[in-house]
N, C-alpha and C positions, 0 to 999 in steps of 0.2 A: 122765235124772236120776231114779232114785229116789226114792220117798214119803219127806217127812222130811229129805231132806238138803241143805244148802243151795244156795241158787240159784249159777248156777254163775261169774255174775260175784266172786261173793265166793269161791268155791273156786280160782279164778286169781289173786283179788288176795292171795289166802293163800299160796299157794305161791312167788307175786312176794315178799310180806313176809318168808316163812323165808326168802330165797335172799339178799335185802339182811341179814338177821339173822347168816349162816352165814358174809359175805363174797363172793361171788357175784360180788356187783354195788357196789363201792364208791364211797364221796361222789366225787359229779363224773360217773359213769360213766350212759351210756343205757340205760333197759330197753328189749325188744323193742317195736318200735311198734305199733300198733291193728293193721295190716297183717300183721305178723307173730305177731303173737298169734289173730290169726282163722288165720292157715293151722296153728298149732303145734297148736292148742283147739279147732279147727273149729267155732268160734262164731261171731256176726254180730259186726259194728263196732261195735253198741252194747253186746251186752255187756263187747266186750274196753275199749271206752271208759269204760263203767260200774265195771272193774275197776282201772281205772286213777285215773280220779274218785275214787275209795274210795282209795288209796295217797295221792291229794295231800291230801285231806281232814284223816288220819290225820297228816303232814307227813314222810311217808316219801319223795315225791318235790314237783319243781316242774315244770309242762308248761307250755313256749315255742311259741309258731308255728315249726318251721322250726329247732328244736332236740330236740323230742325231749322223752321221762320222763325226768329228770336225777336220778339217787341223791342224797338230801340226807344232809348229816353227821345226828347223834344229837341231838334235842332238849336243849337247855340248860333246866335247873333252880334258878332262882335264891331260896335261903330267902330271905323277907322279913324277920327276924329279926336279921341279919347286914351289917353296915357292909363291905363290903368294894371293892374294883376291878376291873374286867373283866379284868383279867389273873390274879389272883388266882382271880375264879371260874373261869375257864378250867381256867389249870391242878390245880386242885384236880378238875374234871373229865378231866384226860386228855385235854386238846386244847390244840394251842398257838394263843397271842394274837399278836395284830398290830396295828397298826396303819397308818392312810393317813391324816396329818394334813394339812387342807382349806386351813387358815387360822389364823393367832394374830392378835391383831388388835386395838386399843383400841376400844372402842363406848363408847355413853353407857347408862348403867345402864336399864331400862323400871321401872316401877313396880314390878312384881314379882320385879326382881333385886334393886331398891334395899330392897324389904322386905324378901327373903330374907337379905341382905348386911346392913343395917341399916347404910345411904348413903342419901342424900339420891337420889332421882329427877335422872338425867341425869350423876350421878359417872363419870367413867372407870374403866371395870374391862377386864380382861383377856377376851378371850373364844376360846374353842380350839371349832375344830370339824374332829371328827375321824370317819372310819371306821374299824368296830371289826369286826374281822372272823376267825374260827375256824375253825383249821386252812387259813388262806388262802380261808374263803367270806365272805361280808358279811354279819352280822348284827344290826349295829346303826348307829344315828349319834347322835354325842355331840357337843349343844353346852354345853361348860361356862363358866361364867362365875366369874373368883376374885376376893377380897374386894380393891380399891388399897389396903388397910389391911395388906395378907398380901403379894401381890405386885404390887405397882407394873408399870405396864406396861416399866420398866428394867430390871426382871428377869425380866421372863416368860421362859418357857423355849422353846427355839429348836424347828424342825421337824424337827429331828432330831432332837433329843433326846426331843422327844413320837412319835416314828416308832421311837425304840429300846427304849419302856418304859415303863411305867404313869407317867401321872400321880401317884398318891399317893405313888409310891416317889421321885418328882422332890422333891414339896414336903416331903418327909421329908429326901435329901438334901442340895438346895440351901438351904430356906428354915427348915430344923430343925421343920415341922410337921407333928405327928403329927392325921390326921382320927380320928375314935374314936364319933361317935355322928350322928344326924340322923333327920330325916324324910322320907318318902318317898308320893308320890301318884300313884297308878297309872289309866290309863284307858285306855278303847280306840279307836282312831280307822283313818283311812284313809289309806292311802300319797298321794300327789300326785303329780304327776309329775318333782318333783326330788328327790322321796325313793324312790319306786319305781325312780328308773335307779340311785342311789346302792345302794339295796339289792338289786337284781334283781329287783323283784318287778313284778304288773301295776299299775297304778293303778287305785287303787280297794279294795285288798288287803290284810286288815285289818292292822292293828299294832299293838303295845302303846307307849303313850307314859306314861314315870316322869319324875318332876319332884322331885327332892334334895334339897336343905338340908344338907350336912355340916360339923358342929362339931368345933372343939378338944374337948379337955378340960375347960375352963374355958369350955366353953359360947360361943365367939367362932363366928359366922359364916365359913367359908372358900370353902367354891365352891358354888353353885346351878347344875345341871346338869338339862339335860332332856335325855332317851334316848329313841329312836326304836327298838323291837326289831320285827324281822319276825315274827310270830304262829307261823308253821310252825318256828322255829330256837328262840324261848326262850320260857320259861312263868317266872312266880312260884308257890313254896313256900308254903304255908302253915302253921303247926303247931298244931292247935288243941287244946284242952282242956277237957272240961264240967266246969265248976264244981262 
């Protein structure tokens, strides 16, 4: 190596990066392993493992025991600005939504659904919990919770119908509600072990978890959702402005 030029773990994890950037190597598919990277680079196992460590880091790939560097899809960009659905964000990115819906189900409202909803603690509401997942990878898990003032649990929407198509565009056309504003609370926490198999990930791995409130028009409470996104697959937008 040359005075000055970069170490060479990062000169392999560079040439791995353009190669996923040019198609190469597309989402799903293995990069060369530590083994094969030492005989192509004739480098040690740490560095070729150093180089790869920098690739997951970055959330260009994910590394299994006994699976291999696995090409991850393109990081998801979500503005926080914008009321929208995971289908909606999807395809407005260039990748298609899916869904694996878990469960529809009546529960008793918890304090914090009943305050989001504005119900009484212990009211029956609807509750959907769904995997959400792009271009067929798993990206998130959504449990939402809607208002028994909006949909009664007689009209919840059935598993296939939350398996063929966004929610919002459900309660638009079955129950004529349009969602149009709310708030949103963002933090970071860690996978568990029934959310790490749900999403692929290790336990212990971090995640971003968002907590909703979505309004009518007229300001009525409709569904309180919390989202579980993998860290390496989606980020939040910011758009800021000095006064």
């Amino acid at each position: 190596m040359q005075p000055g030029s970069p170490p060479l773990w990062f000169q392999i994890a560079d040439r791995l990066n353009k190669a996923i950037e040019q198609g190469k190597f597309s989402p799903g598919e293995k990069l060369p392993s530590e083994a094969e990277l030492n005989r192509q680079f004739g480098v040690s196992r740490t560095t070729a493992r150093t180089a790869l460590d920098w690739l997951e880091s970055e959330g260009r790939i994910f590394r299994r025991s006994g699976k291999g560097s696995i090409v991850l899809p393109p990081v998801v960009d979500q503005p926080l600005k914008v009321l929208s659905g995971f289908a909606e964000d999807m395809r407005a990115r260039g990748l298609r939504p899916s869904y694996r819906t878990r469960a529809v189900l009546e529960v008793p409202a918890s304090v914090a659904v009943a305050e989001a909803l504005k119900v009484t603690a212990g009211a029956p509401v609807v509750a959907i919990d769904r995997l959400l997942l792009a271009d067929g990878y798993p990206i998130g898990v959504s449990l939402a919770m809607l208002s028994p003032a909006v949909v009664p649990a007689a009209r919840s929407p059935t598993i296939a119908e939350l398996d063929s198509g966004s929610l919002y565009e459900w309660l638009e056309r079955a129950c004529g509600i349009r969602l149009v504003s709310g708030e949103e609370f963002i933090e970071a926490a860690v996978a568990d072990l029934a959310m790490s198999t749900a999403l692929e990930v290790a336990v212990g791995a971090p995640v971003l978890v968002a907590r909703r409130t979505s309004r009518t028009a007229d300001g009525t409470p409709v569904e309180y959702v919390v989202l579980h996104y993998r860290a390496d697959r989606y980020r939040f937008c910011v758009e800021l402005v000095r006064p």
